[in-house]
C-alpha positions as a Markdown table, in Angstrom:
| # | Residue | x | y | z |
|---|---|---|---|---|
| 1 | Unk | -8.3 | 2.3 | -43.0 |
| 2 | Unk | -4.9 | 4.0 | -43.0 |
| 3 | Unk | -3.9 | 5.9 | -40.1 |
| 4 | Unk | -1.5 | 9.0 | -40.4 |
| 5 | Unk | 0.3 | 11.2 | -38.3 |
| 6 | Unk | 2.4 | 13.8 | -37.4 |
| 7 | Unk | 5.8 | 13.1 | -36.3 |
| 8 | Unk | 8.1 | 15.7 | -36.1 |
| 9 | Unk | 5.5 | 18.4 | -37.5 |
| 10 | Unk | 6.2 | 18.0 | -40.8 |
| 11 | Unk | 6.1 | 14.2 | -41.6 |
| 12 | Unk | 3.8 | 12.0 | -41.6 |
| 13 | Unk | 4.1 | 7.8 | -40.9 |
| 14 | Unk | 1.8 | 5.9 | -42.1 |
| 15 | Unk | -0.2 | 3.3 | -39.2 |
| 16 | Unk | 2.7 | 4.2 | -36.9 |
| 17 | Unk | 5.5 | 2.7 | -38.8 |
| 18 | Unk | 8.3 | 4.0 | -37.3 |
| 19 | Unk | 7.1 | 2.7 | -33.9 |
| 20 | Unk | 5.6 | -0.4 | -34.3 |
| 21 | Unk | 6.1 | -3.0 | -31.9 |
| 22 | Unk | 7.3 | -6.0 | -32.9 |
| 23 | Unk | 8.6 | -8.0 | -29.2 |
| 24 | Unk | 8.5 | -7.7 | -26.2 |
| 25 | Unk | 11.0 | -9.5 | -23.4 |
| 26 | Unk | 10.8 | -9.8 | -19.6 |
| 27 | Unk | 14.3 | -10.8 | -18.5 |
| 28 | Unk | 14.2 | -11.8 | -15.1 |
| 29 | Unk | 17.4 | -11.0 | -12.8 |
| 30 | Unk | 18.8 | -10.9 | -9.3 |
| 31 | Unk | 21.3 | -8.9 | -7.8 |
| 32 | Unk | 22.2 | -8.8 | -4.1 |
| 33 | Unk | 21.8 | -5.9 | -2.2 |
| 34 | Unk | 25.1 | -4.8 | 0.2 |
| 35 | Unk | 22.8 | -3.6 | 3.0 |
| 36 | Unk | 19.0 | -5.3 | 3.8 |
| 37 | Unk | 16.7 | -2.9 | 3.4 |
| 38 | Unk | 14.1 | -3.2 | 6.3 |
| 39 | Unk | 10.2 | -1.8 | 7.1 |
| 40 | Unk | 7.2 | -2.8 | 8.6 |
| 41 | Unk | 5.7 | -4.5 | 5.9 |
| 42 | Unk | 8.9 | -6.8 | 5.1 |
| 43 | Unk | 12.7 | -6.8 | 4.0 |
| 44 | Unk | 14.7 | -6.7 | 0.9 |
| 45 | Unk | 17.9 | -8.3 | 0.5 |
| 46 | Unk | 17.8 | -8.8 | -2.8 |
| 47 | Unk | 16.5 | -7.1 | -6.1 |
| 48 | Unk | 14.9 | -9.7 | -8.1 |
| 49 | Unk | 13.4 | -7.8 | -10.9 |
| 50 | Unk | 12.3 | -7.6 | -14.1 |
| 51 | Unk | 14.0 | -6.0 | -17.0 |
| 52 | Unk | 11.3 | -5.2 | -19.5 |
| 53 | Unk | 12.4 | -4.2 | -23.2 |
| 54 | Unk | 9.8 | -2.9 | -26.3 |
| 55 | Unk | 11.5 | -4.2 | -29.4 |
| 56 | Unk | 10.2 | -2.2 | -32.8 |
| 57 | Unk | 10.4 | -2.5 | -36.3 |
| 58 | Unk | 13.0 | 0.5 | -37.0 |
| 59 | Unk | 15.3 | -1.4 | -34.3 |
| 60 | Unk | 14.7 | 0.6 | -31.4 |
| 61 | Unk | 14.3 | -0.8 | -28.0 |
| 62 | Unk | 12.7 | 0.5 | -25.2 |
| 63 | Unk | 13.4 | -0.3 | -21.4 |
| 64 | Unk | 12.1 | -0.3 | -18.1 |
| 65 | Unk | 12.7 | -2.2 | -14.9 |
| 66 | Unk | 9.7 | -4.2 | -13.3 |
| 67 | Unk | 10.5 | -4.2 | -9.1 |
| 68 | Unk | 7.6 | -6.8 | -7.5 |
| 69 | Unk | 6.6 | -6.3 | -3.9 |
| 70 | Unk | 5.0 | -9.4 | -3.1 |
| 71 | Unk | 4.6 | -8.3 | 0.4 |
| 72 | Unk | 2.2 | -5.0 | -0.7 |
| 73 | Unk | 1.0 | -5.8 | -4.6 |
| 74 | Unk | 0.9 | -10.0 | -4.6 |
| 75 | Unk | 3.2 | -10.0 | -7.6 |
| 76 | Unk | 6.8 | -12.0 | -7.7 |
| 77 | Unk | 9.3 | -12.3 | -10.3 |
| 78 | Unk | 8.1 | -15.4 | -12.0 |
| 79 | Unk | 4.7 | -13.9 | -12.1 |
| 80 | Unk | 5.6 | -10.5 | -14.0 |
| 81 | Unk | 7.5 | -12.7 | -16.4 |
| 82 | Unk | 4.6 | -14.7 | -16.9 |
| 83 | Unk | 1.7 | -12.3 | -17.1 |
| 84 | Unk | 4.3 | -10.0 | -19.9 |
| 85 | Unk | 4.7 | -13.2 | -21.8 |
| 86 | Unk | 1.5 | -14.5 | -22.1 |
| 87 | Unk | -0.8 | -12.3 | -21.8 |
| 88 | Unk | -0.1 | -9.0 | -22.5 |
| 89 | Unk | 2.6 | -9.1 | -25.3 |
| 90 | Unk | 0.1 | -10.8 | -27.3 |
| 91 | Unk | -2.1 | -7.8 | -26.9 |
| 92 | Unk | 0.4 | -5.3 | -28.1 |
| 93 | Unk | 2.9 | -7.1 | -30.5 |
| 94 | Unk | 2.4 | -6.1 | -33.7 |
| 95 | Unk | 0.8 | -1.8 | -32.5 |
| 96 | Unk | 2.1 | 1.4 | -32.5 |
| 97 | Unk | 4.1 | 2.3 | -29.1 |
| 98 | Unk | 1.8 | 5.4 | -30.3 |
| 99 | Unk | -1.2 | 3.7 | -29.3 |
| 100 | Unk | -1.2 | 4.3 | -25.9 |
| 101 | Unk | -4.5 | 4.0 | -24.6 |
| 102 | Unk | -5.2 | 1.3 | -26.6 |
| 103 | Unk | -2.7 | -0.5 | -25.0 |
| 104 | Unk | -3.6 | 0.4 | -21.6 |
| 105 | Unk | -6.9 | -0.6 | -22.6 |
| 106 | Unk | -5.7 | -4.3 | -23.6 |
| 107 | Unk | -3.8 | -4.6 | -20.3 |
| 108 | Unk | -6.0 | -3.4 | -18.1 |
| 109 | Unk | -8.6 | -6.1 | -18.8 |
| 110 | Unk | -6.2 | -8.0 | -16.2 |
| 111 | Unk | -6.5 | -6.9 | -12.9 |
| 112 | Unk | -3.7 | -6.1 | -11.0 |
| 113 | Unk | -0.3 | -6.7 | -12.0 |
| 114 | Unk | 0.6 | -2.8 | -11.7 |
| 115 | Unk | 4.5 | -3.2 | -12.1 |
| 116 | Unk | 4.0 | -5.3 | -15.2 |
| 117 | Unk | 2.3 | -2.7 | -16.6 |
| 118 | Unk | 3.7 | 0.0 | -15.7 |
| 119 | Unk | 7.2 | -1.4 | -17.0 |
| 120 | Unk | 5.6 | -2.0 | -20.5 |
| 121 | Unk | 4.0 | 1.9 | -20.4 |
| 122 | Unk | 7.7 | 3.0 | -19.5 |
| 123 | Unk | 9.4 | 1.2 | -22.3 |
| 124 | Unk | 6.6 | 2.6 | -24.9 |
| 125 | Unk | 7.9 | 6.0 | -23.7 |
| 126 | Unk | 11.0 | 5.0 | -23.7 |
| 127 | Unk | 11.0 | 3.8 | -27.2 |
| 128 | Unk | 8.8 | 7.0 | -28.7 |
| 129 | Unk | 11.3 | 9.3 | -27.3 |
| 130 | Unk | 14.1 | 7.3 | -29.1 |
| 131 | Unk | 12.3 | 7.0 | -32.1 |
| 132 | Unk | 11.7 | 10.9 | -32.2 |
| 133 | Unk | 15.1 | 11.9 | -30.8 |
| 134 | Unk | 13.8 | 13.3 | -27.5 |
| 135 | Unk | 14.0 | 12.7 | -23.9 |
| 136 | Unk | 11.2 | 11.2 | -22.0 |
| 137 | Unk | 11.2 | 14.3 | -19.9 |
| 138 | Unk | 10.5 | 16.6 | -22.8 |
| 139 | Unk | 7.9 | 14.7 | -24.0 |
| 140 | Unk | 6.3 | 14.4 | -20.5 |
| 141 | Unk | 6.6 | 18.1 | -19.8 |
| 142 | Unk | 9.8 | 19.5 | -19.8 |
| 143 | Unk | 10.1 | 21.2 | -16.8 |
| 144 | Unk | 13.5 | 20.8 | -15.3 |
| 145 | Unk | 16.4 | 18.6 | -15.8 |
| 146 | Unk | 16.8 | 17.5 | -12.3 |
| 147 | Unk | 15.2 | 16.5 | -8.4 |
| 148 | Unk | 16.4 | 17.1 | -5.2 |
| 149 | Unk | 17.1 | 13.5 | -3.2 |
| 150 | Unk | 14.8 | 11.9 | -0.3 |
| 151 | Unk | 17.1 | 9.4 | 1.2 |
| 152 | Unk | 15.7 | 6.3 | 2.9 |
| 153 | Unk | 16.7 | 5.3 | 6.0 |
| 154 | Unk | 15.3 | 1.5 | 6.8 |
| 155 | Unk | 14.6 | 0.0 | 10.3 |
| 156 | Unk | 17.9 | -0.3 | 12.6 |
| 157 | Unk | 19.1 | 1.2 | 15.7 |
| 158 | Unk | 19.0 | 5.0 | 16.6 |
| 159 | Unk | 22.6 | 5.0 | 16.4 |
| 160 | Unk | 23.0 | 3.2 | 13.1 |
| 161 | Unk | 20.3 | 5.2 | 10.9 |
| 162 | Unk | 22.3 | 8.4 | 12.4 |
| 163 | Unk | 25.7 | 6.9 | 11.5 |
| 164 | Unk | 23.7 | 6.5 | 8.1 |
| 165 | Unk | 22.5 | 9.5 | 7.5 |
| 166 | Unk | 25.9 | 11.5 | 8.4 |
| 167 | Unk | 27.7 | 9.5 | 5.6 |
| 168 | Unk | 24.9 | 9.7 | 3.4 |
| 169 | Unk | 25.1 | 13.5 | 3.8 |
| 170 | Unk | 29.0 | 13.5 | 4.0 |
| 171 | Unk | 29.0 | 11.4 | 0.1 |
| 172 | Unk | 26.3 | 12.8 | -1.8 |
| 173 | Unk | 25.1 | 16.2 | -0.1 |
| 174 | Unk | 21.7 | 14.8 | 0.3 |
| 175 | Unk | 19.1 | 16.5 | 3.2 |
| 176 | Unk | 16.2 | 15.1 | 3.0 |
| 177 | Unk | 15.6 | 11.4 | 4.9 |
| 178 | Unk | 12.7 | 9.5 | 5.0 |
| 179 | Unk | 12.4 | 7.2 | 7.9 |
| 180 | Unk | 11.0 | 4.2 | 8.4 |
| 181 | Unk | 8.7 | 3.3 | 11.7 |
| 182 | Unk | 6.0 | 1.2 | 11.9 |
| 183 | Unk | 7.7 | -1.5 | 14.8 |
| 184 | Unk | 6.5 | -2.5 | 18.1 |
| 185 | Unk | 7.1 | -1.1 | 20.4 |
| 186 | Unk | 6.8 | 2.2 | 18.8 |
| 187 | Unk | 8.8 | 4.3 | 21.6 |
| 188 | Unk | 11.7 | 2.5 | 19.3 |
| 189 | Unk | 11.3 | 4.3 | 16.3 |
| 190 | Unk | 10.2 | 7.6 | 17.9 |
| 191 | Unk | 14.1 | 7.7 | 19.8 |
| 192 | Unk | 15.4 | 7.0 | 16.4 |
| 193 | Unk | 13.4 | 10.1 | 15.2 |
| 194 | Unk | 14.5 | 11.8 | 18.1 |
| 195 | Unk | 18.3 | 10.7 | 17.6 |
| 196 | Unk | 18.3 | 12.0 | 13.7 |
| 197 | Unk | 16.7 | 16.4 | 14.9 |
| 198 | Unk | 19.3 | 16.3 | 17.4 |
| 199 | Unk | 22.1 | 14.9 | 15.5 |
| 200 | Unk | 21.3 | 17.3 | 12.5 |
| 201 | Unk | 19.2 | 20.3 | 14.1 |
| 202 | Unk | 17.1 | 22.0 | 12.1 |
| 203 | Unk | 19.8 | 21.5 | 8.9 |
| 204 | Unk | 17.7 | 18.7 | 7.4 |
| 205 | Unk | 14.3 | 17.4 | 6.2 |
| 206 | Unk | 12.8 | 14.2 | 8.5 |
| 207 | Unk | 9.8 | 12.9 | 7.6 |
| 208 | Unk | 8.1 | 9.4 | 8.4 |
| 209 | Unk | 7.0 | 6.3 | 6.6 |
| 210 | Unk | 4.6 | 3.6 | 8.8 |
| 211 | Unk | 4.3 | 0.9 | 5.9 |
| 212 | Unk | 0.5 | 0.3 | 7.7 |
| 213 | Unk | 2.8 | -1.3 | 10.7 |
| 214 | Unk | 1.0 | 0.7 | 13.4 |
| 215 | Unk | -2.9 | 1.0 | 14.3 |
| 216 | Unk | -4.5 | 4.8 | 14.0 |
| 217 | Unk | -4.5 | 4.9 | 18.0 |
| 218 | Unk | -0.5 | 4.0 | 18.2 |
| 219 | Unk | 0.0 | 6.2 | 15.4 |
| 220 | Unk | -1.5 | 9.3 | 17.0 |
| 221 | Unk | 0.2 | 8.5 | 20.2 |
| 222 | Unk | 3.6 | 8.6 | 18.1 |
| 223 | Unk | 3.0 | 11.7 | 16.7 |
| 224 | Unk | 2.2 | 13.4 | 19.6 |
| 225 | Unk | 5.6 | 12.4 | 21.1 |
| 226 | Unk | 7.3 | 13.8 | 17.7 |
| 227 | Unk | 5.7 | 16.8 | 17.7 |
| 228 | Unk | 8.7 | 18.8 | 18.6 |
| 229 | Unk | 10.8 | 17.4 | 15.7 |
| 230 | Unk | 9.2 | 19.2 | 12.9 |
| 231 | Unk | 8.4 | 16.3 | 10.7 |
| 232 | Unk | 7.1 | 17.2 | 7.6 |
| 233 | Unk | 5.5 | 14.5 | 5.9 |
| 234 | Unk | 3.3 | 11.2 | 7.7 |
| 235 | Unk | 3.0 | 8.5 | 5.3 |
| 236 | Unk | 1.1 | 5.2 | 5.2 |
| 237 | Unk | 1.1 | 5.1 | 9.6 |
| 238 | Unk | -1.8 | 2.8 | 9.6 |
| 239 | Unk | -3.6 | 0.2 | 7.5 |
| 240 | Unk | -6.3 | 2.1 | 5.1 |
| 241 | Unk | -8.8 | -0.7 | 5.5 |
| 242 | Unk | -9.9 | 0.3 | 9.3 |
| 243 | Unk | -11.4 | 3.5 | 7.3 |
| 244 | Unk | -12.9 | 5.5 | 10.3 |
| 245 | Unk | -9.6 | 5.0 | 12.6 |
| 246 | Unk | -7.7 | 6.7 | 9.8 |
| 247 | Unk | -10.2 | 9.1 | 9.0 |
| 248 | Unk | -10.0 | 9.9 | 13.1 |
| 249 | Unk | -6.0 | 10.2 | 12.5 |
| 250 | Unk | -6.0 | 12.2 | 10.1 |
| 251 | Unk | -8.5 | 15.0 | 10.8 |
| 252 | Unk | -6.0 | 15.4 | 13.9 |
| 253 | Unk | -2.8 | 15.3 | 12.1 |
| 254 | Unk | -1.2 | 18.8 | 11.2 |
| 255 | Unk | 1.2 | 17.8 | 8.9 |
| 256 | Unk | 0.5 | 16.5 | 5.0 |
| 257 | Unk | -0.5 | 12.3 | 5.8 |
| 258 | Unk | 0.4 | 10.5 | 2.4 |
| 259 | Unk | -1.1 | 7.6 | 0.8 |
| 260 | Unk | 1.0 | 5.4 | -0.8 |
| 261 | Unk | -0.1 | 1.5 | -1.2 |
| 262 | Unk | -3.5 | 2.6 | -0.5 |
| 263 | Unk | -4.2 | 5.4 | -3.9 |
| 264 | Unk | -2.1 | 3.9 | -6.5 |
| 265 | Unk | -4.5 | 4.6 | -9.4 |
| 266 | Unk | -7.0 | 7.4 | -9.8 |
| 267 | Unk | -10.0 | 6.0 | -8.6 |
| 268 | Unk | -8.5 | 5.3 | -4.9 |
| 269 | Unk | -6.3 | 8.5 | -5.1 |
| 270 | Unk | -9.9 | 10.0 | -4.8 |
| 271 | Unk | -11.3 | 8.1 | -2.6 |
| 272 | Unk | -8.4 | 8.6 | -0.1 |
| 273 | Unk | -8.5 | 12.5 | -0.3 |
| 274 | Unk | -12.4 | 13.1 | -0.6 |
| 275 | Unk | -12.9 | 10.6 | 2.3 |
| 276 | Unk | -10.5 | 12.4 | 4.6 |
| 277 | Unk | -8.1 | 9.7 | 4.8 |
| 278 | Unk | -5.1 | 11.4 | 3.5 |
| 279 | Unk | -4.5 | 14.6 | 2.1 |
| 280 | Unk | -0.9 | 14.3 | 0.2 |
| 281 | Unk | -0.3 | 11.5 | -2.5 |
| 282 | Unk | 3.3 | 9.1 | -2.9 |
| 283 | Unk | 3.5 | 8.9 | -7.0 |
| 284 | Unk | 5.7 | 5.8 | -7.9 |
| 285 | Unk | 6.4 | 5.3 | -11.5 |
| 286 | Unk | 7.4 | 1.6 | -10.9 |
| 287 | Unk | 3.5 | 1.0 | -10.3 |
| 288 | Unk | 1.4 | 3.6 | -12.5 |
| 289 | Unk | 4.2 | 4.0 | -15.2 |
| 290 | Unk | 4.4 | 7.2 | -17.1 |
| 291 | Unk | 0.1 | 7.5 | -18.2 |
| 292 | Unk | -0.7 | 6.3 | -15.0 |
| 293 | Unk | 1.5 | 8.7 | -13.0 |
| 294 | Unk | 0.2 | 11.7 | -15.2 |
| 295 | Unk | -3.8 | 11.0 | -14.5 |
| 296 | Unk | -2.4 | 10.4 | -10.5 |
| 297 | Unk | -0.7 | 13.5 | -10.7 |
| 298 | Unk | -3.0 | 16.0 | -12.6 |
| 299 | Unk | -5.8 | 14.7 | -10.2 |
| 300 | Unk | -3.7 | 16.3 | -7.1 |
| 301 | Unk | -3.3 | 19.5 | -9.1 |
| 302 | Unk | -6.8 | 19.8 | -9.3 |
| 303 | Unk | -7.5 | 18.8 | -6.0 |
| 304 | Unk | -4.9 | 21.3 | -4.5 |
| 305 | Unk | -2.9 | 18.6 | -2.7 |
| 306 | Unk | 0.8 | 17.5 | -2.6 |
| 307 | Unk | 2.8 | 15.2 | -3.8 |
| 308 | Unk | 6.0 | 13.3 | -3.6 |
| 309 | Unk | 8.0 | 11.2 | -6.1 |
| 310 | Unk | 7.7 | 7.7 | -4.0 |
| 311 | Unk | 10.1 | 4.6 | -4.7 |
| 312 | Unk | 9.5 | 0.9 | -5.2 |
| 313 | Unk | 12.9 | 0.4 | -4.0 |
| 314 | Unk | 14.1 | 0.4 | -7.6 |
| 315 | Unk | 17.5 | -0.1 | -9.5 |
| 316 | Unk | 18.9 | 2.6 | -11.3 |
| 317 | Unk | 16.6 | 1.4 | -14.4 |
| 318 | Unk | 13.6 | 2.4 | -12.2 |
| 319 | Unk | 15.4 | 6.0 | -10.4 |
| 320 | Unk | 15.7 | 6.9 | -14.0 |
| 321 | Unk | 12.6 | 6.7 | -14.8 |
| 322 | Unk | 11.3 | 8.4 | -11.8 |
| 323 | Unk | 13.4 | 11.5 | -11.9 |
| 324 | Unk | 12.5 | 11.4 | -15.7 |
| 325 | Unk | 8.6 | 12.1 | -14.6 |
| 326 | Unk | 9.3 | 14.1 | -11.2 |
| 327 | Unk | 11.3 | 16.6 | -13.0 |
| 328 | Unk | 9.2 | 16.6 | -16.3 |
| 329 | Unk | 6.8 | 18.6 | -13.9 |
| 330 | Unk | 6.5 | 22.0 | -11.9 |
| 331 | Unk | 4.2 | 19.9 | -9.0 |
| 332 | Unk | 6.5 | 16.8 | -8.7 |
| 333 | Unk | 9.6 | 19.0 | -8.2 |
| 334 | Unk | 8.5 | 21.0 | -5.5 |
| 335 | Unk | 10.1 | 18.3 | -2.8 |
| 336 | Unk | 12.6 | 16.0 | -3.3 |
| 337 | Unk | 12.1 | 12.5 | -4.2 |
| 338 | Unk | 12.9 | 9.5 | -3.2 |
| 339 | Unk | 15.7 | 8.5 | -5.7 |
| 340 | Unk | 18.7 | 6.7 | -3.6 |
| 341 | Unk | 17.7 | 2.9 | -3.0 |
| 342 | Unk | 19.8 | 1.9 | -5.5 |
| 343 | Unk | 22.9 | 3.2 | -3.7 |
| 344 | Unk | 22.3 | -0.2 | -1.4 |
| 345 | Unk | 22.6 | -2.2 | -3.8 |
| 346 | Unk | 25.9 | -4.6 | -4.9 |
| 347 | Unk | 25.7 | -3.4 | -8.4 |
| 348 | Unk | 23.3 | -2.4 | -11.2 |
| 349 | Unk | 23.0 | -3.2 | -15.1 |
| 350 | Unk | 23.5 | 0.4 | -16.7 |
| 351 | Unk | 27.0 | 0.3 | -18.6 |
| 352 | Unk | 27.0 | 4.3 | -16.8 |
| 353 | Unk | 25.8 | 4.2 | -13.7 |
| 354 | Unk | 23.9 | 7.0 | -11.7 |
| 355 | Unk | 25.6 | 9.7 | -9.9 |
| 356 | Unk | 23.8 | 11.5 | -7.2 |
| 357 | Unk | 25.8 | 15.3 | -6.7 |
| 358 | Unk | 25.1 | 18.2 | -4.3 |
| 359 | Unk | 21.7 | 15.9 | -3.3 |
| 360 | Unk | 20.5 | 16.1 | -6.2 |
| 361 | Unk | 20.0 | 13.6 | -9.3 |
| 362 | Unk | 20.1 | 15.1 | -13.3 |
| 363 | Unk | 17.5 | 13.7 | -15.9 |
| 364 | Unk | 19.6 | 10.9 | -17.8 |
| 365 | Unk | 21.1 | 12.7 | -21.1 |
| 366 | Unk | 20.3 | 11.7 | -24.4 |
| 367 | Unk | 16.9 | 10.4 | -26.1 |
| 368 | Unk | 13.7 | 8.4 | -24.5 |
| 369 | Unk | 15.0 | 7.6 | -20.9 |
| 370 | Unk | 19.3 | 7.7 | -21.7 |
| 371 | Unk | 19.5 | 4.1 | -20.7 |
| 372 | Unk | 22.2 | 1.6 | -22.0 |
| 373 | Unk | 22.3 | -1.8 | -20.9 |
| 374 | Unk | 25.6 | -3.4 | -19.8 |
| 375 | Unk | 25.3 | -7.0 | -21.9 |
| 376 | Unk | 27.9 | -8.6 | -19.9 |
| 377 | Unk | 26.1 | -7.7 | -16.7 |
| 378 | Unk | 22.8 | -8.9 | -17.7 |
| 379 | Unk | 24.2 | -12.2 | -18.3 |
| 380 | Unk | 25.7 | -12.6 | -15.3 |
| 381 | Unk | 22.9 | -11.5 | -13.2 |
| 382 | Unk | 19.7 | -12.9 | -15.4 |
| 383 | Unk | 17.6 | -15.5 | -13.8 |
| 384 | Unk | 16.7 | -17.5 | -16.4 |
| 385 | Unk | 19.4 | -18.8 | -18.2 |
């Protein structure tokens, strides 16, 4: 049977035409980072991602960046690659980029895998929005053209993440820092904590990110030696697998404790909050996509808790698609998100590159996500050629 439907409210396409995929590419690529990003969990010195592109038949192209975390999700480069290539382009090649929870449908019959898909979700939105001559952010929601940054500051010495977060304040007018603990012993991190209120007073936002590295009893003890610094935010402090020590952490925490890794998709978003385990949610598009993000994120406005716009430690492919969602919505805007990674890395692939003003970082211009690809830097930096 024929399909129709509406377009631009007064056309109609017939079975999706101006949309209909026809490829799909995952271009691996590497490109060194100027400054190792380190946590509890592991280190990043380089990004070796994937560059995922949505090909249709009108000649529009759709993009999205696919950052694995081996270290927190099991995937690697060659494993996105493999699982876009083989199995789930066959499953979409030759649909609608309309046809989104069909698709979603089709993928998730694989388990796991989250950046894969959600790079493949990003460039369907990516390539409607083109196809219809609208941003991303319009289509999501519309709600603002820009977020307020989160800037974060990986493991070093108190002195260093200070000297850090000065010049990252000094260049790009950005208050917000997000630190990273989680080491043994943890007396370390807490005088880096420390070293941050009184370099800055109360003239910025601190808030803390464990990466699972401490146990709930450490954790607490940690907390109660930062009490005076006003933290705002506790995220990830301890594994969510030792369920009642968390659950004990929590219920004596008095600021917002965030799952990240733990509630990536609805099901353990709800499990987290209803259980007691957390009661604040990290939403990163690089693992839920656009769809994915939306059912996480309408779940917390139901459930009356917060949220803020996490990062996979993306590229400037995968901050642009972040601030796309965070500032499609009223919720996601309300703090600022975490959008400067990429400003440690040696260089990026968009021909114009990302500029992060008055700590803040605008909504790409133009249609779908705003993205252009620099050719000449693909080829240099792709992996498998």
């Amino acid at each position: 049977m024929e399909r129709k439907r509406w377009v631009d409210g007064d056309r109609l396409e017939a079975n999706g035409g101006i949309v209909k995929i026809t490829r799909i590419e995952a271009i691996p690529f590497a490109i060194p980072y100027a400054k190792t990003l380190r946590f509890a969990s592991g280190e990043v010195t380089t990004a070796e991602h994937v560059l995922v592109r949505v090909h249709t038949d009108e000649g529009i192209v759709g993009t999205a960046e696919a950052p694995p975390r081996p270290f927190t999700y099991g995937e690697t480069q060659q494993s996105i690659v493999a699982v876009v290539e083989r199995l789930f382009a066959p499953e979409v090649v030759g649909r609608s980029a309309l046809d989104r929870s069909a698709i979603h449908e089709r993928l998730d019959r694989t388990v796991g895998n989250p950046t894969a898909k959600a790079a493949i979700d990003m460039a369907l939105w990516d390539a409607i929005g083109r196809s219809l001559g609208v941003s991303v952010t319009e289509l999501l929601g519309g709600w603002t053209d820009r977020l307020r940054v989160s800037h974060m500051l990986g493991f070093d010495a108190p002195g260093a993440m200070v000297e850090e977060a000065l010049r990252i304040r000094e260049d790009y007018g950005i208050t917000t820092f997000k630190v990273k603990v989680g080491r043994h012993p943890f007396t370390l991190d807490v005088d880096v904590v420390r070293a941050l209120r009184e370099a800055f007073g109360d003239t910025v936002e601190l808030y803390i990110d464990g990466n699972r590295g401490w146990t709930a009893s450490e954790s607490a003890r940690a907390l109660r030696a930062m009490r005076d610094l006003d933290l705002t935010l506790a995220e990830e402090l301890c594994p969510a697998d030792d369920v009642l020590g968390r659950r004990w952490l929590v219920r004596q925490t008095d600021i917002p404790f965030v799952a990240d890794e733990s509630a990536s998709r609805p099901g353990e978003v709800t499990r987290e909050l209803l259980d007691g385990s957390a009661t604040a949610i990290s939403i990163k598009t690089a693992r839920t996509g656009f769809t994915g993000s939306q059912r996480v994120l309408h779940l917390c406005e139901g459930l009356g808790v917060e949220v803020v716009m996490g990062n996979q430690i993306d590229g400037q492919i995968g901050t642009a698609c972040t601030v796309a969602f965070g500032a499609a919505h009223r919720h996601t805007s309300l703090r600022a998100g975490e959008l400067s990674n990429f400003l440690d890395m040696s260089d990026d692939l968009l021909t114009e590159p990302l500029h992060i003003t008055d700590g803040t970082l605008a909504v790409r211009p133009g249609t779908g996500l705003g993205l252009d690809i620099d050719e000449d830097k693909l080829a240099h930096y792709r992996q498998d050629r």
